[in-house]
N, C-alpha and C positions, 0 to 999 in steps of 0.2 A: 321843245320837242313836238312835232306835227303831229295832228293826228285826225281823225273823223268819227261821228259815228252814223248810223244808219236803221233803219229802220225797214225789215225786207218781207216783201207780202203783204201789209197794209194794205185792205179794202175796206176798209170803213173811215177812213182820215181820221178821226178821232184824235184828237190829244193823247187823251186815256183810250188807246185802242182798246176795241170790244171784239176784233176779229181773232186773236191771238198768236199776232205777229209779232218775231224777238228781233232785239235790238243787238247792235256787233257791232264791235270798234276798231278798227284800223290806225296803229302809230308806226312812226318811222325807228325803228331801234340799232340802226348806226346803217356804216359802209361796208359791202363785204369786201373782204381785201382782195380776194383773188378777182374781184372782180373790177372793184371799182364805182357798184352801182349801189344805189340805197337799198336797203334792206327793209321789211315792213313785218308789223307784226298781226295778224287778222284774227279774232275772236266773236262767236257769235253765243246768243243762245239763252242773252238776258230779257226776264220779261219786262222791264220799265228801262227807260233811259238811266236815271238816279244810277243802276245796279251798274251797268257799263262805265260809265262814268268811274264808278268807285273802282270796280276791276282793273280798268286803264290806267289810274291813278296808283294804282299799286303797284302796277308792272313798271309804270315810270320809276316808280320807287328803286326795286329791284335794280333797274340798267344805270339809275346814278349811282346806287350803293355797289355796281360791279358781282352783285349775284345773281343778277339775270339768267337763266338757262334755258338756253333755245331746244328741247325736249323733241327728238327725230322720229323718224318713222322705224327704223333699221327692227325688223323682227326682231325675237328671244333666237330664235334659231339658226340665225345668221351672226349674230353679235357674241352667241356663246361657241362658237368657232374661234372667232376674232379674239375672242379671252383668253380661248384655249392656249392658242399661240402665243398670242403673251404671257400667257403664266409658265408655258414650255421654255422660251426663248430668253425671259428676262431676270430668271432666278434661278438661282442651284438646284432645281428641282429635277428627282431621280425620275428613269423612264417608268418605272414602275408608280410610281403617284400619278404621275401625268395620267397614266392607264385608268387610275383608280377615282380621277378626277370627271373622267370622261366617260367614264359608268353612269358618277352618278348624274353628268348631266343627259344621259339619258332618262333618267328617270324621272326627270323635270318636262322631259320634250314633251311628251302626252298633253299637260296640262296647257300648257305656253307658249310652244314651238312656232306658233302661226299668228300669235299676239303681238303686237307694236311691244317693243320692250316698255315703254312709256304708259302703255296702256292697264299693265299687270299693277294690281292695286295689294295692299296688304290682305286684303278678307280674303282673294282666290288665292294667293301662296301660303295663309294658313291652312285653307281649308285642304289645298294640295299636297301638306303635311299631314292632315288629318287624313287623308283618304289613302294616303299612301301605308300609314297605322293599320287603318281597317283592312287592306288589301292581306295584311299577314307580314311586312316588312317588320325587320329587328330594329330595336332603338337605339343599338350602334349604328344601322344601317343608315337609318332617317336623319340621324346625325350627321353623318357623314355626307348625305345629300346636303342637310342645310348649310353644315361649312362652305360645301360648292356653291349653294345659293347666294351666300351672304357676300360673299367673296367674289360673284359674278356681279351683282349688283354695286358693291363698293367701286367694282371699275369703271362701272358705266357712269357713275357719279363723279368719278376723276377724269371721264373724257366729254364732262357734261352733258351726258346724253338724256339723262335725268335729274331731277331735284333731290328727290328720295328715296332712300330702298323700301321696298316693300316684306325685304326680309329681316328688317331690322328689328321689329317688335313681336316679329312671332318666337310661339313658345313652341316646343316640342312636344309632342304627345304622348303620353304617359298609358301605360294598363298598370291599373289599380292590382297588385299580387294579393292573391287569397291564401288563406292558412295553409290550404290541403298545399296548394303548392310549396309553402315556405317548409311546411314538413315532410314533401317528401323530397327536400334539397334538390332541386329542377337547377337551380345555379351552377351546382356543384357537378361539373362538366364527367363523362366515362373515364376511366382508365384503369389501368392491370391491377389488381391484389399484386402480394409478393409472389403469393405458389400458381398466380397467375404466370408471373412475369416470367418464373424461373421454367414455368413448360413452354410459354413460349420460343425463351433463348435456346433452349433445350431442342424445340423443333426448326429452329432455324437452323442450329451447329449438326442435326441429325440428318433433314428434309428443305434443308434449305438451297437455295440455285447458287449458282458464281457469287462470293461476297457478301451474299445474306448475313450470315453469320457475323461480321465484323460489323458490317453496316449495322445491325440494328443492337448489337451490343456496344457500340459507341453511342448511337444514338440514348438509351437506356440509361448507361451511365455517365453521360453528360448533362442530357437534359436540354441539347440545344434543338436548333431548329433544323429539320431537313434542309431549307436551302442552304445554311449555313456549313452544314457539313457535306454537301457536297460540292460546297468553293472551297473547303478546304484545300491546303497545298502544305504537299513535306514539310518546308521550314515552318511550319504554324506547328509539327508535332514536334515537340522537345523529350527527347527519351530520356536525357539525363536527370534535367527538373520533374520527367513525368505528367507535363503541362500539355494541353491544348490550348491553342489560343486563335480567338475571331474577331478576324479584322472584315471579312464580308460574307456577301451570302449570295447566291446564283439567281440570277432570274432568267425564264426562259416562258414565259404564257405561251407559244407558240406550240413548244415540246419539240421542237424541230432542232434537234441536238449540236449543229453547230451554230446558231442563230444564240447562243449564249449570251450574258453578262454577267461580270460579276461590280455586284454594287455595294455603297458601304451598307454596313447593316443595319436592322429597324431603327438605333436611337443610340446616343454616344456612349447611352449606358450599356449598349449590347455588344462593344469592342471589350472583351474581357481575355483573362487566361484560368482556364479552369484544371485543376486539379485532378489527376485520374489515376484511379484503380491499375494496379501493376498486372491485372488480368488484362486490360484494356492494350495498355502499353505491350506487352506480349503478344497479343493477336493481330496489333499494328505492325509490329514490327514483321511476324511472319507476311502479313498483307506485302508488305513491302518489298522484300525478297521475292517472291512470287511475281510479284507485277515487275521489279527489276529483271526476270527471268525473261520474263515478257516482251518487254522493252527489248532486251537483245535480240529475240527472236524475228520482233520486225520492227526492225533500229530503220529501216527506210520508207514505214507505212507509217509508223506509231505518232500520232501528235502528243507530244512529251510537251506538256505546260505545268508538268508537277503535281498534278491532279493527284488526291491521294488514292477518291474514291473513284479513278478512271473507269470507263467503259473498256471490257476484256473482249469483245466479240469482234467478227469479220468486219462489220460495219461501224464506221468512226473510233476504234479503237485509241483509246486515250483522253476522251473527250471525256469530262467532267457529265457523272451520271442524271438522270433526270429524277426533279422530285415526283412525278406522275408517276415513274418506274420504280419509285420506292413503294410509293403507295398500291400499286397493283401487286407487288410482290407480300407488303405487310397482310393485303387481303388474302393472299393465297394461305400463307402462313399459321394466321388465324385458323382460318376454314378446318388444315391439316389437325391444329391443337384442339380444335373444339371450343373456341373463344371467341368473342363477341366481335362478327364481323365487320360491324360498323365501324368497330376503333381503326384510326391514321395514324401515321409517324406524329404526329404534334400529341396526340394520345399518350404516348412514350414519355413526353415532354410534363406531362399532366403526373403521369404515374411515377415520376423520376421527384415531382415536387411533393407527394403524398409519400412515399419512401423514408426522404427527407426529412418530413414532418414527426414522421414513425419515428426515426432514428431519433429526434429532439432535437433536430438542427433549427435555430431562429428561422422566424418569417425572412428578415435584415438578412440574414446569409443566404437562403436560398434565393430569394430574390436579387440577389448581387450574383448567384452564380447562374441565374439565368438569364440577366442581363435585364433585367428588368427594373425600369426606373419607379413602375407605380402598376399594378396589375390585376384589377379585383377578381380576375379568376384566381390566380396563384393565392389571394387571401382566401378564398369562397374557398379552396380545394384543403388549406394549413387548417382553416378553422372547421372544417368539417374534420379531419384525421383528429386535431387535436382534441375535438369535442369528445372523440370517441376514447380517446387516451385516460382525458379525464373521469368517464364515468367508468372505464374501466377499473382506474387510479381508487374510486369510491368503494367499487363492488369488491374488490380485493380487501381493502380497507374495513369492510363491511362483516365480510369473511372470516377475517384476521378477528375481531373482534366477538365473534360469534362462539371461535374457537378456545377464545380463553376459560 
């Protein structure tokens, strides 16, 4: 294998140069195919001949053993495009991930976006983890970035564009929890009491707009997810078993009402059929007749795709409702009961698992009727209810024994 080495900027001739000029070696490391012409490899930057030499010698190494990797210029910010699309194009991957994929590699761009991908070392993709911590990011959130990281780098590694990820060894960055926190359950996410839940329902069926009323008493006593229940379609409600059942759930980031999807939903454990209350199945059923009314009234405008939770207005009528428009309406609702405005439909979902908990239904069951494979809020929310059961359980106990 050919090769040279060199010596560049020497003024003093010296053997042992005293000017401090480095040494850099030049090998041939094969033919490019497309072209036909020899290829070379150039390195500079050693201070004694010996260090080059050993350098050279090892890269020799590399292109006999076939590990060689010719390490490119191509930015982070041009290659994580290039990723993008092949992670879009080359895997069952929903539009809604893609989305979620392409978030977080914004949140990388700041740091790296104008860096040689070749050039990003592990210390700065730690530290750009670290710094993204201190900014106030969640450590779902940071997570979520690194999966992108790790998984943008793995590629670049299968297309040789580097030798090593530099995300490979970092760790994630942690905030240490203090006591005050863990006691005042900061984990243990909002949602309705029971004589909450019941003025709420109360001010939807009283002060509620078109459907209110159904929509959030399904939501309530199911416990699913707003997208999910508004993909719903008819044949998903069973009035005779009394069953709902989710096979998808709506995506729309957009909010632009026929720009819909409906995709499978979060995880295989969230295709379920759940179980409901004959109040529930009543207030469907009326929903139904009503919107059937509907449907006749303009059988020639209506977009009929079985929607259960259809749009009843001039505009798009039939179209599968938005979760935005759930959520503006839950806030209205609120506001009217005098209840904690910040709560959201996923809120419902929260207070649907503390209910639950109340009632003495297992972790195992609730978590199967919410589709959920593994959930540490849904635990944080069972073990806060039940913590309370139990000392209730004591003081009762207590009482009882006082009185004898």
């Amino acid at each position: 294998m050919k090769g040279y080495f060199r010596r560049r900027g020497c003024k003093c001739g010296k053997k042992k140069c005293t000017c401090g000029a480095k040494w850099s070696f030049t090998i041939d490391i094969g033919i490019d195919p497309a072209t036909g012409e020899r290829k070379q490899k150039t390195k500079s930057g050693f201070a004694t001949k010996a260090e080059a030499e050993a350098a050279a010698a090892a890269l020799i190494l590399e292109i006999q053993d076939g590990t060689y990797v010719s390490e490119t210029n191509i930015l982070f910010k041009d290659f994580a495009q290039e990723w993008l699309s092949f992670y879009k194009n080359t895997g069952n991957v929903k539009i809604s991930t893609v989305r979620v994929r392409q978030h977080e590699l914004d949140k990388l761009m700041p740091y790296f976006a104008n860096l040689k991908i070749k050039d990003i070392t592990s210390k700065m993709y730690q530290l750009a983890l670290i710094d993204l911590k201190e900014q106030g990011f969640a450590s779902n959130t940071i997570s979520g970035i690194h999966t992108t990281g790790q998984m943008l780098f793995r590629k670049a590694i299968e297309f040789n564009l580097i030798k090593t990820s530099p995300a490979q060894f970092a760790k994630l960055p942690r905030t240490q929890i203090t006591v005050e926190e863990i006691e005042q359950n900061k984990d243990v996410p909002k949602y309705l009491e029971k004589d909450e839940l019941r003025r709420f329902l109360k001010t939807a069926k009283e002060k509620g707009l078109d459907r209110d009323y159904v929509i959030f008493l399904t939501l309530a006593y199911s416990g699913i997810r707003a997208g999910e229940l508004c993909a719903l379609k008819w044949p998903d409600i069973n009035f005779d078993e009394g069953t709902i059942s989710i096979t998808k759930t709506l995506y729309n980031p957009s909010n632009v009402v026929p720009d819909y999807n409906l995709l499978t939903p979060k995880t295989k454990k969230s295709i379920r059929k759940i179980e409901m209350d004959q109040t529930v199945m009543d207030e469907l059923a009326r929903h139904k007749t009503q919107q059937n009314t509907l449907k006749m009234k303009y059988r020639d405008t209506y977009y009929d795709k079985n929607f259960v939770f259809a749009k009843s207005g001039d505009n798009h009528r039939g179209y599968p409702e938005l979760v935005k428009t759930i959520e503006i309406r839950m806030k209205r609702l609120l506001k009217l009961a005098g209840l904690n405005e910040k709560l959201t439909p996923h809120s419902l979902r929260h207070t649907h698992t503390s209910l639950l908990a109340e009632a003495g239904v297992g972790l195992v069951e609730i978590m199967d009727r919410l589709g959920h494979a593994d959930d540490q809020t849904t635990k944080n929310i069972y073990l806060h209810v039940t913590k309370s059961m139990k000392k209730e359980a004591s003081q009762k106990f207590s009482e009882l024994m006082r009185s004898l």
